[in-house]
C-alpha positions, 0 to 999 in steps of 0.5 A: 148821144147827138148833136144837131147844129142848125141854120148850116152850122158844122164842126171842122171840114164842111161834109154837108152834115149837121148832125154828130154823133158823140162816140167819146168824151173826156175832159179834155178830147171830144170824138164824134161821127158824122156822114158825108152828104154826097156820100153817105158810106163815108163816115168822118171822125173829127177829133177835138181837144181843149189841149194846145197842140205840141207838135209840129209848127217849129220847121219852115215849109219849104216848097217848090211852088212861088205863088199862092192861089 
C-alpha cells in the first residue's frame, strides 16, 4: 500500500519524495518508506505515533555555543 501527496506535500524531513510506502500499521504506530531523491540507494523509515512521547524534554540543554543562527 502507498500513499502519494500532491502539490509538494511530504511526511517528516523534506527528502524531495512524495510517495510512501506503508510497511506497517497499527492503532497507534504508522511506519513507512520513501526514497531520497537525490539519492535513490537511500531509503527513509519515518516512524509515526498518535502516542504523546515520554522521554526526554525534562533536562535543559546545555551548550558551549551563545548565539543561535
Amino acid at each position: 500500500m502507498q500513499i502519494e501527496f500532491v502539490n509538494g506535500g511530504f511526511m517528516s524531513y523534506y527528502v524531495g519524495s512524495s510517495s510512501y510506502e506503508i510497511l506497517s500499521k497499527s492503532e497507534d504506530l504508522l511506519n513507512v518508506r520513501t526514497y531520497d531523491k537525490a539519492d535513490p540507494d537511500l531509503a527513509w523509515h519515518p516512524k509515526f505515533s498518535s502516542k504523546p512521547s515520554t522521554g526526554g524534554g525534562e533536562e535543559n540543554l546545555e551548550t558551549i555555543y551563545t548565539t543561535s543562527v
